[in-house]
C-alpha positions in Angstrom: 86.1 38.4 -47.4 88.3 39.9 -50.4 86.5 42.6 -52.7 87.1 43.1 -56.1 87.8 47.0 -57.0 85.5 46.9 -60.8 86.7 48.7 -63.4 83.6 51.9 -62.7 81.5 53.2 -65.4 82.5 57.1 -65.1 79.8 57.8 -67.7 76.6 56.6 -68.7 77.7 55.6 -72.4 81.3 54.2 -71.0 81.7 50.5 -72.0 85.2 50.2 -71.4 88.7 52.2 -70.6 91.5 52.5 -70.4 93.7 52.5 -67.3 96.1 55.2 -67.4 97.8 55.0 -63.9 97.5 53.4 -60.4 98.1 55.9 -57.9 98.4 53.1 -55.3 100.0 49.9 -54.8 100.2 46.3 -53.4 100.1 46.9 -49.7 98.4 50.6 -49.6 95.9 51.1 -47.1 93.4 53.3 -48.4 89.9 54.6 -46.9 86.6 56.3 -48.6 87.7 58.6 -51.0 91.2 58.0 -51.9 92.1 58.3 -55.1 93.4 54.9 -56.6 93.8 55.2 -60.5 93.5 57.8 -63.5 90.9 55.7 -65.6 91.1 57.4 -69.5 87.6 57.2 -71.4 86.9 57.5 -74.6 86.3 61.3 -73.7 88.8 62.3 -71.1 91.0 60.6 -68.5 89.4 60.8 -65.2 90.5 60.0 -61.2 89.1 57.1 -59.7 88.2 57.5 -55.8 87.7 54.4 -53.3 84.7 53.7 -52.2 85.4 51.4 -49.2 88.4 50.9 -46.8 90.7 47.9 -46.6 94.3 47.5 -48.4 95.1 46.9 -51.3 95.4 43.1 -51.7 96.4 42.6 -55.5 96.2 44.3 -58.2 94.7 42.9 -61.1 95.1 45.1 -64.5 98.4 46.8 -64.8 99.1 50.0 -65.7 98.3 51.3 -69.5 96.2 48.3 -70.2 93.9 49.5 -72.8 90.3 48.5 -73.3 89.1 47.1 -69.7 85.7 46.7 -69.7 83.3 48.2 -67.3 82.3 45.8 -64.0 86.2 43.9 -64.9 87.9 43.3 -61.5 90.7 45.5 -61.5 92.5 44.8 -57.8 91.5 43.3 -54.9 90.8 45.2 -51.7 91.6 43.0 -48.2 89.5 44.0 -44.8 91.3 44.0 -41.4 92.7 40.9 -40.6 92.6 39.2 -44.3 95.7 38.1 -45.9 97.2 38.0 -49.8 96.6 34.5 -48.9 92.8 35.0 -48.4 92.4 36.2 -52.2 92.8 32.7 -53.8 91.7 32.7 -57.7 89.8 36.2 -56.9 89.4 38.2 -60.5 92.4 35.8 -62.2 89.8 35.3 -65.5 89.0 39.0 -65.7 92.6 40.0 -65.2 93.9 41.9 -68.6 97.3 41.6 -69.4 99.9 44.5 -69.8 98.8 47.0 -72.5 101.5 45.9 -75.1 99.4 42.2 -75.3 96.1 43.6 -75.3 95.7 44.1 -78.8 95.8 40.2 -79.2 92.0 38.6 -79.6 90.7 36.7 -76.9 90.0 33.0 -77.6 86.6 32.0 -77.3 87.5 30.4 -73.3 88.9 33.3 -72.0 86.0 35.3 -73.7 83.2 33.5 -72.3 85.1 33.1 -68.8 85.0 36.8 -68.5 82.1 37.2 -69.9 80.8 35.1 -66.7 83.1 36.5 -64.4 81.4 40.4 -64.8 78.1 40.6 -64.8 76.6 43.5 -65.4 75.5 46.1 -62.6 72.3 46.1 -61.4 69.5 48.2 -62.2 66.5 49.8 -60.2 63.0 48.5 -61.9 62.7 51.5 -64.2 66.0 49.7 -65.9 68.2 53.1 -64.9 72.0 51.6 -64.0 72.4 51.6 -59.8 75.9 52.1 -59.3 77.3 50.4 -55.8 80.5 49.1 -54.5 80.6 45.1 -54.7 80.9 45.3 -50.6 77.9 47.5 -50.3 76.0 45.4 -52.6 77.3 42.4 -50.9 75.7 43.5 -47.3 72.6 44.4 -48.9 71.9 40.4 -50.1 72.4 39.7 -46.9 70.3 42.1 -44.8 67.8 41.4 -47.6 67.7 45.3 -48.5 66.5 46.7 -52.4 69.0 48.8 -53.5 67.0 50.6 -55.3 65.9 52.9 -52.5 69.4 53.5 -50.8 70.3 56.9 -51.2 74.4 56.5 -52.3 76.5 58.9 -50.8 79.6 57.9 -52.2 81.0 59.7 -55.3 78.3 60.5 -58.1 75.7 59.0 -55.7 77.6 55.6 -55.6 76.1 53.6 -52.7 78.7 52.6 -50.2 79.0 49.8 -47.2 77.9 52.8 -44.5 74.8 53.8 -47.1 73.7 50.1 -46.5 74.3 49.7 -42.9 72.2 52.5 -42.1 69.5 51.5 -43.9 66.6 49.0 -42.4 66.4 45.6 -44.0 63.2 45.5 -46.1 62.4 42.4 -48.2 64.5 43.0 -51.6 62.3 42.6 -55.1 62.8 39.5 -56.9 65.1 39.4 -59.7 65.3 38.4 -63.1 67.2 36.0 -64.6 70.0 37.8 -66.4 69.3 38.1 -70.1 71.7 36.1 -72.2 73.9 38.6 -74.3 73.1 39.1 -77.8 75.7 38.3 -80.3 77.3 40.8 -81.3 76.0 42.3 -84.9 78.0 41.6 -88.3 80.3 43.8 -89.0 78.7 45.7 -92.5 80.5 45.8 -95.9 83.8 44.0 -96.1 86.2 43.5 -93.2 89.1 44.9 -92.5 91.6 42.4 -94.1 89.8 42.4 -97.1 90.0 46.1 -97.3 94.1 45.7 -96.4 94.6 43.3 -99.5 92.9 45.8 -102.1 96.1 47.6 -101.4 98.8 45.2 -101.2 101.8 46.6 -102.9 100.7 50.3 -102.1 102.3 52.7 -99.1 99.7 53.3 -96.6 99.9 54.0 -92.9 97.6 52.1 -90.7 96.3 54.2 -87.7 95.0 53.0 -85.1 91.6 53.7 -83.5 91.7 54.7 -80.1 88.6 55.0 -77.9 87.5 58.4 -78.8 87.1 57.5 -82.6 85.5 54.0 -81.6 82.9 55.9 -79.9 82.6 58.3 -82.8 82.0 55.7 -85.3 79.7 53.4 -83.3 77.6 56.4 -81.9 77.0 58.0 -85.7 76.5 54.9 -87.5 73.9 54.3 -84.9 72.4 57.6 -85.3 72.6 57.4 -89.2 71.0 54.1 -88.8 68.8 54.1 -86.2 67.3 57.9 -86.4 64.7 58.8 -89.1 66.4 62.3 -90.4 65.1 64.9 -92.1 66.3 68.7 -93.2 65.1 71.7 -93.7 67.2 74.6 -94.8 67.1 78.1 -95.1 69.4 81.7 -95.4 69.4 84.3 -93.0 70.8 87.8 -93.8 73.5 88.7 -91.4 74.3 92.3 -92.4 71.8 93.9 -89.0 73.7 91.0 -86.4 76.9 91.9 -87.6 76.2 95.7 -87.0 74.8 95.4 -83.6 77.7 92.9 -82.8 80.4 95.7 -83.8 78.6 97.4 -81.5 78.1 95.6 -78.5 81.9 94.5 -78.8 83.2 98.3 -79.1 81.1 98.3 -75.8 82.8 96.0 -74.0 85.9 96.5 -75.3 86.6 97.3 -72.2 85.8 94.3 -70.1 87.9 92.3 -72.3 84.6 90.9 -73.6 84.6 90.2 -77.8 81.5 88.4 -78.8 81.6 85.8 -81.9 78.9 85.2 -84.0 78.6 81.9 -83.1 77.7 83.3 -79.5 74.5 85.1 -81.3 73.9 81.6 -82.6 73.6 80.1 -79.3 71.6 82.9 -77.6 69.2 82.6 -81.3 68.7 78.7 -80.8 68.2 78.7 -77.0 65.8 81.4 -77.3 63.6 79.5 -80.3 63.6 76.0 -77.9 61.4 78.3 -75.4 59.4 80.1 -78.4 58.6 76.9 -80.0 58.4 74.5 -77.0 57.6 71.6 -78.2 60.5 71.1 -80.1 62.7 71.2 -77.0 62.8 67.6 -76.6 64.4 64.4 -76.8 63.8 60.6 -77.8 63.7 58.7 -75.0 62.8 55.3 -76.5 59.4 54.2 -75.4 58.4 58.1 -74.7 59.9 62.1 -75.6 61.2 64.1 -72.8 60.0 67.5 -73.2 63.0 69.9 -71.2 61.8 73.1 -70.0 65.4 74.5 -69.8 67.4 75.5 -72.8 70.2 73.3 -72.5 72.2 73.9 -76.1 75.2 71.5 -76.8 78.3 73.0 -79.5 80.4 71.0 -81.2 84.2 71.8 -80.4 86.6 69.8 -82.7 90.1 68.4 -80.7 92.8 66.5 -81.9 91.1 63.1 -83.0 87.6 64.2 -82.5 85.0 66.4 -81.2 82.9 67.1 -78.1 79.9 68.4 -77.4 80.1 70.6 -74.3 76.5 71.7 -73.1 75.7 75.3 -72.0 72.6 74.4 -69.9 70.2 77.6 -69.5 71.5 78.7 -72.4 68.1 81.2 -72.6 68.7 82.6 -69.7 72.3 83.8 -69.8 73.6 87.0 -70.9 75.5 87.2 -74.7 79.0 88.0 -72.6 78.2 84.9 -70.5 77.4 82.7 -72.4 80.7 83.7 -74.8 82.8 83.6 -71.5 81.6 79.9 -70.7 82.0 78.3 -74.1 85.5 79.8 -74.1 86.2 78.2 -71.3 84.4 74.5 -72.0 85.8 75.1 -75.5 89.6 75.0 -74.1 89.1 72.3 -71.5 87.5 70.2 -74.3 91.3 70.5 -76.7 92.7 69.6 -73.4 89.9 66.7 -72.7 89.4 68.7 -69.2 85.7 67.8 -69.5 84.1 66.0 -66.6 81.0 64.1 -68.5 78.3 66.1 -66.8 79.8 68.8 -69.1 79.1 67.4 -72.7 76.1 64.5 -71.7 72.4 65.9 -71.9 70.8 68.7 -73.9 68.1 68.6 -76.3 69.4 70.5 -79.4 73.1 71.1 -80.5 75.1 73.6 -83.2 77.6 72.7 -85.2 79.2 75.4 -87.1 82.0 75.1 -90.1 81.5 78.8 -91.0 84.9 79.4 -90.0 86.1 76.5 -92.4 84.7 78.7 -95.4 82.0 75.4 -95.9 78.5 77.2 -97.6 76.2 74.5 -95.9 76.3 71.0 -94.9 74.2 68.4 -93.1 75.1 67.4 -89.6 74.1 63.9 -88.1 72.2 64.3 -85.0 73.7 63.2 -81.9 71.0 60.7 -80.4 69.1 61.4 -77.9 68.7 65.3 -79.2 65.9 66.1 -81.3 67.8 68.1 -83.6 70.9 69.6 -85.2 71.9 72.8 -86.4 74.4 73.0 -89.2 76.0 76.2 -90.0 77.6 77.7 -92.9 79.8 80.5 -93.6 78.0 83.8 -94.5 79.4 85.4 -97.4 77.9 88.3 -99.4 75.1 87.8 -101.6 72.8 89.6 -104.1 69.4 89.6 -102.6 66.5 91.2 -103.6 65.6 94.0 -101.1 62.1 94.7 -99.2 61.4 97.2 -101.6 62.0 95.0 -104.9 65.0 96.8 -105.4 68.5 94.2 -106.0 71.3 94.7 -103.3 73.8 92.7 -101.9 73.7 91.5 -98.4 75.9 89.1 -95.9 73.8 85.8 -95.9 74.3 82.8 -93.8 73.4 79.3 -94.8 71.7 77.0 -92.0 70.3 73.4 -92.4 68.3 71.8 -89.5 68.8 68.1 -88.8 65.5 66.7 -86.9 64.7 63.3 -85.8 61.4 63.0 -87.3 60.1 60.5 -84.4 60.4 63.8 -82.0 59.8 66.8 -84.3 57.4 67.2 -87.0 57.8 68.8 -90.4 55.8 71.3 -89.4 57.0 72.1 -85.9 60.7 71.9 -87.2 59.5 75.0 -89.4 58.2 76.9 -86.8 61.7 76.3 -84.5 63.7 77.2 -87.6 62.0 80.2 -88.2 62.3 81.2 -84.4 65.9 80.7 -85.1 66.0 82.8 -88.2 63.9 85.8 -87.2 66.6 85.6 -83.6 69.0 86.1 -85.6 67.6 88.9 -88.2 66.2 90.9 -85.5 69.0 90.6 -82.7 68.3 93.4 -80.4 65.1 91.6 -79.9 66.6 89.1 -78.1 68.1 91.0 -75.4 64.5 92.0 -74.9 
């Protein structure tokens, strides 16, 4: 029997993609592991690998179609002995047409027909998504197998047709009737072609979002809307971090090693999420995860947007290592190198506009962390001195975001403080 190749979910937040290239065609025989297409996300564009044998049959979604949705049948994939003429009507509602007609709306038919024609993959009872190949999935229905307890061995633990042969048939769970989809939310304030004809008669380019900036704008209006923010701010005097940095950096001059302040920044924050542990977590819905790793995310701004690459055991690393890796996840982000492991997860992130010459600012958390870091430029200051005396002093400007259903007024404090005294007192933290 024909299987469908879906279009795959190569994250967990990925609704839809774009498909940048078939690296096969009609005819191709492939095996496990072949690569078949470069699939672009709204982060970075990604190879595809086969998860099954067979030949490819038909495919479905040419080349630079834009905005596939995830579970779409993309191309058809024949077993030995099958035919083009075995295929029939196989994925011709899901098929998208060539990117330059994509942009046209659906009508309601087509809509709902694909709407029908993809249902969504299933999930183990705990509701987390179980990704397996429609053949795989296919032989377990018939051998009466759960997937839920196959371990997948094909690419980022997909379960594959020899994962589900090996296994021993065990009577699957019931299932539940597939919950009707919601309608989709009204768009809020005034819509797009009322905007366009409060400027008839003026020059304006319109620019076109692509999926990076979709994602953007869905992901912080949800965070805006959705998480109950507070701040709490504060300055920290720089003048004794600077010093030791000038230091450390005449040190390892040598090494070709140059540490930034944003470097400190990290080591401060990672260090604070073990001092003050119960602010190392996330929301998690119905519960908070509390991480026992520091696992610090920093925002990197590209061409369009941002990331937020993760340095994961962040209090653990050495200054020179941790400036060596975010060099590197840094560049690879402005070249949307990233594979998604590299900017999903984390519990806190930084996001610093110092270098921008921007005093302070408030940054919108980036759901599920429990907090934000926003951080301003330091600039020199009069202060008043331990001794009461006036002098002037390099002072930095911070302003912590926290999602109040994880972190407390309080608790927030006590994590901000961590951070500030990190950073005041920096040869404690090689301690």
């Amino acid at each position: 029997m024909p299987t469908e190749i879906l279009m795959p979910a190569l994250s967990p937040t990925m609704e839809e993609g774009t498909l940048a290239k078939w690296l096969v065609k009609e005819g191709d025989t492939v095996s496990s592991g072949d690569l078949l297409a470069e699939i672009e996300t709204d982060k970075a564009t990604m190879e595809f690998e086969a998860v099954d044998e067979g030949i490819v049959g038909k495919i479905l979604v040419k080349q630079g179609s834009e905005g596939v949705k995830v579970n779409t049948p993309i191309a058809v994939l024949l077993e030995d002995g099958e035919s083009a003429d075995d295929i029939g009507d196989v994925g011709a509602s899901t098929a998208v047409p060539e990117a330059a007609s994509v942009e046209a709306p659906a009508s309601e038919p087509t809509a709902a027909a694909a709407a029908t024609s993809a249902p969504s993959a299933p999930k183990s009872s705990d509701g987390t998504r179980i990704f397996a190949s429609p053949l795989a999935r296919r032989i377990a229905a018939q051998k009466g197998l759960e997937l839920g307890v196959i371990k997948g061995s094909g690419p980022h633990g997909r379960i594959v047709k020899a994962d589900v042969e090996k296994a021993e048939a065990a009577p699957a769970q019931a299932t539940a009737a597939m919950a009707t989809a919601a309608p989709a939310a009204a768009p809020i304030g005034p819509s797009s072609d009322t905007i366009a004809k409060m400027y008839e008669g003026r020059e304006y380019e319109e620019v076109k979002l692509d999926g990076m900036r979709k994602t953007i704008a869905a992901r912080l209006t949800e965070a805006k809307q959705t998480v109950p923010h507070f701040y709490l701010r504060r300055d920290i005097k720089l003048d004794a971090l600077l010093e030791f940095r000038s230091t450390l950096n005449g040190q390892l001059s040598e090494r070709g090693v140059k540490l930034s302040v944003n470097d400190f920044i990290i080591k401060a924050c990672a260090l604070a999420l073990q001092q003050v542990p119960d602010a190392n977590a996330v929301w998690a819905g119905d519960k908070v995860l509390k991480l026992t790793p520091s696992d610090v995310a920093v925002a990197v701004a590209i061409e369009g947007g941002l990331f937020t690459p993760v340095l994961q055991d962040a209090h653990q690393k050495s200054l020179s290592a941790l400036s060596a890796e975010m060099k590197d996840l840094a560049g690879r982000a402005r070249d949307r190198k990233l594979a998604p492991h590299e900017y999903q997860g984390g519990s806190f992130a930084i996001s610093n506009l110092g270098m921008f010459g921007i005093d302070n600012f408030d940054a919108v958390i980036n759901p599920p962390h429990g907090a934000i870091l926003a951080v301003g430029a330091g600039v020199k200051k009069p202060v008043v001195g331990a001794d009461g005396e006036l002098e002037v002093a390099t002072v930095m400007s911070v302003t912590l975001s926290v999602d109040h259903r994880v972190i407390d007024g309080a608790l927030g404090a006590n994590l901000l403080k961590a951070i500030v005294d990190n950073l005041e007192n920096p040869l404690a933290m090689l301690a």
